[in-house]
C-alpha positions as CSV (number, residue, x, y, z in Angstrom):
1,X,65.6,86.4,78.6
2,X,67.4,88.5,76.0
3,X,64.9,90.7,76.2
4,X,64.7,91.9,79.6
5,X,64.9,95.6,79.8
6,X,67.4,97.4,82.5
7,X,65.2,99.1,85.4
8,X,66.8,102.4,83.7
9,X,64.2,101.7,80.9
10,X,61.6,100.6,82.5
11,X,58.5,102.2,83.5
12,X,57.2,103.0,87.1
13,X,54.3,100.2,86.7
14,X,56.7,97.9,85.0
15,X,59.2,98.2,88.1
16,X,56.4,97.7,90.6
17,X,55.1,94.7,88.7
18,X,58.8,93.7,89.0
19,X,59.1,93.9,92.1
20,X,56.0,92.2,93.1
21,X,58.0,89.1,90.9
22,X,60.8,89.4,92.3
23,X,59.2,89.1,95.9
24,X,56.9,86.3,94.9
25,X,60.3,84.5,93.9
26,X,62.0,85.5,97.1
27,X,59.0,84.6,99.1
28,X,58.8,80.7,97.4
29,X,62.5,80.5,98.0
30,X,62.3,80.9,101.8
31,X,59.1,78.4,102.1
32,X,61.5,76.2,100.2
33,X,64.5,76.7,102.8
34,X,66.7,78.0,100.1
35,X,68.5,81.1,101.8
36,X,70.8,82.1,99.7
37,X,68.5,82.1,96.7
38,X,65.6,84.1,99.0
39,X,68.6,87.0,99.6
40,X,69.4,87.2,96.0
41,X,66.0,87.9,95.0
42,X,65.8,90.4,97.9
43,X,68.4,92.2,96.9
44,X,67.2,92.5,93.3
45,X,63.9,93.7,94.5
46,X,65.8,96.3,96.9
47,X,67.7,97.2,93.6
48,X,64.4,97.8,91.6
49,X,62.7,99.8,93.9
50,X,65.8,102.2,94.3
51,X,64.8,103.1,90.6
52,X,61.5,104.0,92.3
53,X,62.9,106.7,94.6
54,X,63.4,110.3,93.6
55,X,67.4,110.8,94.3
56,X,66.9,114.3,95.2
57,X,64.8,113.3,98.1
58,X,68.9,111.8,99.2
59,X,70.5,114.7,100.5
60,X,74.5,114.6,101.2
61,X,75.6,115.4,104.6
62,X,72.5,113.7,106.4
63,X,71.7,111.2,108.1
64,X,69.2,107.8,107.3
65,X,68.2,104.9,108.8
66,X,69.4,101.3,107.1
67,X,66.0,99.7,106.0
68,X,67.1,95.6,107.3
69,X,69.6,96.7,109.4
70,X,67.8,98.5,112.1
71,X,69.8,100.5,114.8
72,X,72.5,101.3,112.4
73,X,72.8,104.8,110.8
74,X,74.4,105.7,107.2
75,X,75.7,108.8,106.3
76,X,75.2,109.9,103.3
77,X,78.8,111.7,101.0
78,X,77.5,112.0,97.5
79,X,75.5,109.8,95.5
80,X,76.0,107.8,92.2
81,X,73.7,107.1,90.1
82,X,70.6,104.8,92.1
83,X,73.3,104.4,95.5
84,X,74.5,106.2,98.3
85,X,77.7,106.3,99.2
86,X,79.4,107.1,102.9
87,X,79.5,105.0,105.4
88,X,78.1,104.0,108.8
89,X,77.6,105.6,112.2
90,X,79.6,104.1,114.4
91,X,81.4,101.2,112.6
92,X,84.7,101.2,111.1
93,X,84.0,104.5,109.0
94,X,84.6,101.9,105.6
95,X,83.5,103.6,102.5
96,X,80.5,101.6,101.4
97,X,77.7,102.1,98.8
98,X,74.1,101.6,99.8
99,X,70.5,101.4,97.3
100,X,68.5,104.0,97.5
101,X,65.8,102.3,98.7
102,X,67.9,100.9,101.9
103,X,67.6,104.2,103.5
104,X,64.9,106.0,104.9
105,X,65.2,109.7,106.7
106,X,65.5,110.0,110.4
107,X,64.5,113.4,110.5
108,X,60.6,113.0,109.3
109,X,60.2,109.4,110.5
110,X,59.3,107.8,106.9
């Protein structure tokens, strides 16, 4: 494992293909009953496939949906490197940091 490359490095094919690894691993860890395990994996998948998504396609001052946590709303301040930071609609207005991947835009339905 010393060899694994950052998803910074890694090609689009070789971030699909490590997704689809990563969600094979999640999906065995769930029909094993091994929850915390199956959201690990989740997460890292959720993390890959930020790498996958254009950031310009993030635009500060709007608006997305929380992919997993539906009827909540994040909006977006600025964004740092693969994650979104702002917080969310109607909670506790917390600063928080979010994938890219974890939002999707209310405004064309995607």
């Amino acid at each position: 494992m010393l060899n694994e490359k950052k998803y910074s490095q890694m090609t689009e094919q070789e971030l699909r293909t490590e997704i689809a690894r990563l969600m094979e691993k999640a999906r065995k860890a769930e029909q094993l009953g091994i929850l915390n395990e199956y959201a690990v994996y989740q997460r890292k998948a959720v993390m890959a496939q930020s790498f996958l998504v254009d950031p310009a396609s993030i635009v500060p001052g709007e608006i997305y949906k929380i992919q997993g946590d539906e009827g909540y709303f994040f909006k977006v301040d600025y964004l740092k490197g693969h994650f979104a930071w702002g917080y969310r609609m109607g909670g506790e207005y917390a600063e928080e940091a979010l994938p890219l991947a974890m939002l999707t835009s209310v405004k064309s339905g995607k």
